[in-house]
N, C-alpha and C positions, 0 to 999 in steps of 0.2 A: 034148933036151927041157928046157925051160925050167920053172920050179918059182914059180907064183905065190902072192904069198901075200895072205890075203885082209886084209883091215884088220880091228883090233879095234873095235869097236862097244860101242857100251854096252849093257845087257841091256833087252828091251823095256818091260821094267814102269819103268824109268825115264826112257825115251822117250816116254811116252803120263802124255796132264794126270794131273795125282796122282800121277805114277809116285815123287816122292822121300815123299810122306806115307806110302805102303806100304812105301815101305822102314822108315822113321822111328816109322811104329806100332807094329811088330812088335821093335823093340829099347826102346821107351818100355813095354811092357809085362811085357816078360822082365824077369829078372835084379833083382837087388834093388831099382831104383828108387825101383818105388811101395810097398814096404814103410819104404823110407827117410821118405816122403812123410807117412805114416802117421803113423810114428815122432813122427818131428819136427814134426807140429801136434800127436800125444798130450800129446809132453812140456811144449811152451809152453803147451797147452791148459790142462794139469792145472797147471803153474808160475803161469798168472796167477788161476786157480781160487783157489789159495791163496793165494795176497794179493790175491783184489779188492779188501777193504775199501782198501788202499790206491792205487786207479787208477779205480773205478769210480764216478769221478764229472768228470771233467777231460779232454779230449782231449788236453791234452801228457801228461796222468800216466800215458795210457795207450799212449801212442805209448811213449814213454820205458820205459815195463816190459817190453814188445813190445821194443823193439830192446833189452834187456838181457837178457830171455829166448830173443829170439829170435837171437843174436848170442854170449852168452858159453855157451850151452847147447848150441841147434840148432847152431851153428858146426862145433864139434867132430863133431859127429855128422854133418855135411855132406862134410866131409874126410874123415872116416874111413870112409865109405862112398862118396866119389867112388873114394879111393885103393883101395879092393876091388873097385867094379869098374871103373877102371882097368886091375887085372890081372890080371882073368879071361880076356880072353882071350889071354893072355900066357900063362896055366896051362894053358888048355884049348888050348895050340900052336896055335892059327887064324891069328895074324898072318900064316905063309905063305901059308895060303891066300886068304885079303884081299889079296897085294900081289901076285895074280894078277887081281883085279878089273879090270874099267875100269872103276870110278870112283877117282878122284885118291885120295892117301894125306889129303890136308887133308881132301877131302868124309866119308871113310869117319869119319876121326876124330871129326869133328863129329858124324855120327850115333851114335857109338860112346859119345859123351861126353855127349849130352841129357839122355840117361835121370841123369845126376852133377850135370847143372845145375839140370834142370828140376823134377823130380819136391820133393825141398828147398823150393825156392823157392815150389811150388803147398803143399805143407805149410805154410810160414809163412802164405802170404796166407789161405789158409782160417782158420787161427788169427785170425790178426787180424780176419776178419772178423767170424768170431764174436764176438770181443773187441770193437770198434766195436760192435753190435748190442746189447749187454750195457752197452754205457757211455749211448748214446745217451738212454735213458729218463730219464737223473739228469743231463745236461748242462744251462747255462743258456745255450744258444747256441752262436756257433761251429760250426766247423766242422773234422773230423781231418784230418790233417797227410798228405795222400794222397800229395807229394810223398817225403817222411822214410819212409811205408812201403815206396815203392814203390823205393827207395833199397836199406833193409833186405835187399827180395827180390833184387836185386841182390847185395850182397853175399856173402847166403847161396850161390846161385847161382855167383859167383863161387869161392867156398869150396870147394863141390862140383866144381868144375872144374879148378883145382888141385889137388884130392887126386888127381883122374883124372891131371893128369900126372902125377903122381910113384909112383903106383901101376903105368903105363906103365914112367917108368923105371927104379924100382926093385924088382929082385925077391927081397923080403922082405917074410916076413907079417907080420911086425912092425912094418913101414910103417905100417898104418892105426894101431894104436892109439897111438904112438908123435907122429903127425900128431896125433891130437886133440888130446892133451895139450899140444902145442904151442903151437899156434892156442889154446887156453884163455889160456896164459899170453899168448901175446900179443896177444890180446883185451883180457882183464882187465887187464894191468898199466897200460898207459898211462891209466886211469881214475884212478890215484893220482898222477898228475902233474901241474906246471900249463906245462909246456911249450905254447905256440900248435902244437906239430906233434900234437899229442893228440886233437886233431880229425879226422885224418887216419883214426882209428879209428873202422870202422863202427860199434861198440860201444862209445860213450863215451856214457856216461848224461847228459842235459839236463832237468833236469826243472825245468821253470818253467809255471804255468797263467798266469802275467801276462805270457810275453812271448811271441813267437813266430820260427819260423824266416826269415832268409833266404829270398824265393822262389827263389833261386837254390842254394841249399846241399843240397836233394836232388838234382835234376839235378848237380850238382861231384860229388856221394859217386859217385852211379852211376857216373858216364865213371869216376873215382879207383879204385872197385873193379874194376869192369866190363872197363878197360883195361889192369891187370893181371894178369886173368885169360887177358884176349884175347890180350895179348903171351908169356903162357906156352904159351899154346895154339898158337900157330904160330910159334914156336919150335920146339916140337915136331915138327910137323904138316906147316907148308908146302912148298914146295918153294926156293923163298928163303927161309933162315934172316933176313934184311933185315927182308922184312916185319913180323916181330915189335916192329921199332923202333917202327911206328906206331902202335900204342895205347899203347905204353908213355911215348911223349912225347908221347899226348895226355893219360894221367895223368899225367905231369909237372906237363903246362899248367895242370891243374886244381888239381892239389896246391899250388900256389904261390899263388893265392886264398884258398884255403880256411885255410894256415897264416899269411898274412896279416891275416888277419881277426880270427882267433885266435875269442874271446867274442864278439865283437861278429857272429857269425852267428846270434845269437839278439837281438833286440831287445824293446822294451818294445809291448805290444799295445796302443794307445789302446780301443780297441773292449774289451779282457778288464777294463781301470783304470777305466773309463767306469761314476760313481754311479751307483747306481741303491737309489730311498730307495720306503720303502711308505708307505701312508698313514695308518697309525696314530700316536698323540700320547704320548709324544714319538715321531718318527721315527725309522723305521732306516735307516740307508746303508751300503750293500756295495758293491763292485765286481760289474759286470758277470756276470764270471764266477762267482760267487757269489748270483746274484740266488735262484734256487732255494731260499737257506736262510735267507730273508729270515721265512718263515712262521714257523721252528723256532726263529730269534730271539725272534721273537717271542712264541714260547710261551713260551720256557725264562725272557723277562725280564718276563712276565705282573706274577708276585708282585711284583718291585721297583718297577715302574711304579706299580700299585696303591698303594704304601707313598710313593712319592714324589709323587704326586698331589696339583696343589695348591699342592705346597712352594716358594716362592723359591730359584731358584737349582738347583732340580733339571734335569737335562739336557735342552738343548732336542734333541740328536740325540744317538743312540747312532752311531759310525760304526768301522765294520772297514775296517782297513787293504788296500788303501792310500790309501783315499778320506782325503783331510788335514782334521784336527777345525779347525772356524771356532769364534768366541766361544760359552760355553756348550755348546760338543761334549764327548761322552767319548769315548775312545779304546776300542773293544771288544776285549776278547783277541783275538789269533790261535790260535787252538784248532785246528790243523789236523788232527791226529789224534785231536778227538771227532768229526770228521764221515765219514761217510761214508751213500754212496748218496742223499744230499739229504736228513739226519736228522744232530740231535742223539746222539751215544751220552753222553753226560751231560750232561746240558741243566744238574743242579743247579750242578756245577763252572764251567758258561761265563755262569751267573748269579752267580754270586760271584767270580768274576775282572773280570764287569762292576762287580759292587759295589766290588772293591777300587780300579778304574781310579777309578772317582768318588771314592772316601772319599782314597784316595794320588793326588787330580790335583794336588793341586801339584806334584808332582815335585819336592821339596826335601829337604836330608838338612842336620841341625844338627849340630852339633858336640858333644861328649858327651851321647853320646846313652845314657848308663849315666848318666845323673843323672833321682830320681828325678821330676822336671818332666816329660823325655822318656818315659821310663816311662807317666807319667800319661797323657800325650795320646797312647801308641801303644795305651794298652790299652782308652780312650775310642773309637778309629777302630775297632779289632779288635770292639768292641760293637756299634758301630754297623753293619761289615760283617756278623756274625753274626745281627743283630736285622733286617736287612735279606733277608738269606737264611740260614735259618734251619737248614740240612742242606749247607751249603758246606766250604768247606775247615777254616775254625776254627769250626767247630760244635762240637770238643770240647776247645780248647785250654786248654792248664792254668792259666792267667793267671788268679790269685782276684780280681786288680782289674778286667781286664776279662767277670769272669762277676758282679759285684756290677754293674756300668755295663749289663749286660745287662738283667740282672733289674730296671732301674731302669724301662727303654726299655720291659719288657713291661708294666711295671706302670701305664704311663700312657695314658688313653683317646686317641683321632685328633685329637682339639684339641693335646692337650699333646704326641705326637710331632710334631705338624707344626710346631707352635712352637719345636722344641727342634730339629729339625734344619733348621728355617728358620738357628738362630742357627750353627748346627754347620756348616751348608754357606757361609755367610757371613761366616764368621772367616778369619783368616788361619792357616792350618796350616803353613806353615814359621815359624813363632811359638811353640810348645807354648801358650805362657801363654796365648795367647786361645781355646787348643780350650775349650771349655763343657762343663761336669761335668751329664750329667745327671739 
């Protein structure tokens, strides 16, 4: 009698359409995951929460906070919960019974390791996208950087899938937390370096509103990250240990780009630099990306206008950098931490920084400048910026010569200021002797 033996077959539910999503649902659901998922949009959540004032007006500034929160934070927190469960079921002894399955030791893993990639990665993007919705209302155009996010999720992803290996292979519980701490440092450190391989790091802070990325420098991060995670994963997993080579030398491929380029995968935006002036006298001109605080300019430089109304020689443009002043331009501060959300948070300060740009345009510095001539005509300028904005930075400086030149300036009616700083903006101030006493 002869003893046939029947062939292994694979189990019906994954022979019929759906059959791998029913597998795939029911481990996407279990087991820490989606608490991971949680987790990690809470924490990015609540991390860009406290500092909106600083992102929530620029779509690079926001991208950029997003991959530093979402990258030197959630990172850690990726790993350390891929590598848990990684080796759950390593604890709970099931691996023998998995390598009696028929499906492949590579298929199971994959579905073993989703829940370490995926869940992460859906945490980041919900973050962000709340974060984009929250930017959107204060932007002046433009559009966010979908390429760099979707990069981001990627790496996270990738994070979480590494820690699954090594919580596979290592059994110790002091694996995960061990892993985070890790991944921080090597996150965060390469941020302090100016190596071109720096870039290489998902988590290397870019923060510029004037320039913008590479379209090709998200798609490079992803394969970069993507490929090393995929190479460790079937390493592990496949049945050819070989195959592992090919992601890992298409991150190669990509790595050598990306270090090649070094800075230059961020370039200068024509579209973010691009003037843009309102129509009020004198005018104001911003960049592009800036256009939005053209209104708040103009509040905050209302009084100075007023006082200079008139006058020869008073500014035919106000212009913020980096729009370049033509004849008769002033140069406006860059005040980039009074603004936020499309508002002044001190209009008086970014009025009296415009005042000192005009009263110190010359940009000239004399030579003893401890003689009392220079004296005279710093403390004559200092009047004039204080008499000009009147609650600004030397609103209470102790200078007796320049509060006597003050009281001078209040004391004369709109005939005689106009005249007198007709003569004052018409002199030569890298001269002292010709600043006008008034």
């Amino acid at each position: 009698m002869s003893l046939v033996t029947a062939p292994v077959t694979a189990p019906a539910a994954d022979r019929k359409p759906g059959g791998a999503s029913r597998v795939l649902r029911p481990e996407l659901l279990r087991g820490t995951g989606p608490w991971t998922g949680v987790a990690l949009a809470t924490l990015i959540g609540v991390t860009m929460y406290s500092k909106a004032d600083q992102w929530q007006q620029h779509w690079a500034e926001t991208t950029d906070l997003l991959r530093v929160a979402g990258l030197i934070l959630g990172g850690p927190l990726a790993v350390a919960a891929g590598c848990w469960q990684g080796g759950r079921e390593r604890r709970r002894g099931t691996e023998e019974l998995r390598a009696t399955f028929a499906r492949s030791r590579l298929r199971q893993t994959l579905v073993a390791a989703a829940p370490a990639a995926l869940w992460p990665a859906a945490g980041y993007l919900v973050a962000a996208a709340g974060c984009l919705l929250a930017t959107w209302p204060y932007t002046s155009g433009g559009h966010p950087y979908v390429s760099l996010i979707a990069a981001d999720a990627v790496a996270i992803a990738s994070l979480g899938t590494l820690g699954f290996v090594a919580g596979r292979l290592l059994p110790w519980r002091l694996v995960a937390p061990l892993l985070a701490v890790l991944s921080y440092v090597v996150l965060a450190v390469p941020g302090y370096g100016r190596s071109s391989a720096r870039w290489l790091d998902p988590a290397l802070e870019y923060d510029s509103s004037l320039q913008a990325p590479l379209w090709w420098f998200g798609p490079a991060s992803a394969l970069w990250t993507g490929g090393l995670a995929a190479s460790a994963l079937l390493g592990f997993a496949a049945r050819r240990r070989l195959t592992a080579l090919l992601p890992l030398a298409l991150a190669a491929a990509v790595a050598v780009p990306i270090v090649a380029t070094g800075d230059g995968l961020w370039r200068d935006d024509p579209a973010a630099a691009r003037p843009v002036c309102d129509d009020g006298v004198p005018r104001i001109c911003a960049p592009a990306v800036e256009r939005n605080m053209l209104p708040e300019m103009r509040k905050a430089l209302a009084g100075v206008d007023a006082k200079l109304r008139g006058v020869p020689g008073a500014p035919r443009r106000w212009v913020h950098h980096p729009v370049p002043p033509g004849p008769g331009d002033v140069s406006l501060p860059d005040r980039v931490d009074d603004t936020v959300r499309g508002r002044l948070t001190h209009p008086d300060l970014f009025a009296d920084s415009a005042a000192g740009a005009l009263v110190d345009g010359a940009d000239c510095a004399s030579e003893g400048a401890d003689t009392p001539l220079d004296e005279r005509a710093s403390d004559i300028g200092i009047a004039v910026r204080q008499w000009l904005v009147p609650r600004g930075n030397f609103a209470n400086s102790p200078a007796r010569g320049a509060r006597l030149h003050r009281k001078r300036l209040e004391a004369m009616d709109a005939a005689q200021t106009r005249t007198y700083l007709t003569r004052y903006l018409a002199a030569d101030r890298c001269d002292p002797a010709q600043v006008p006493v008034p």
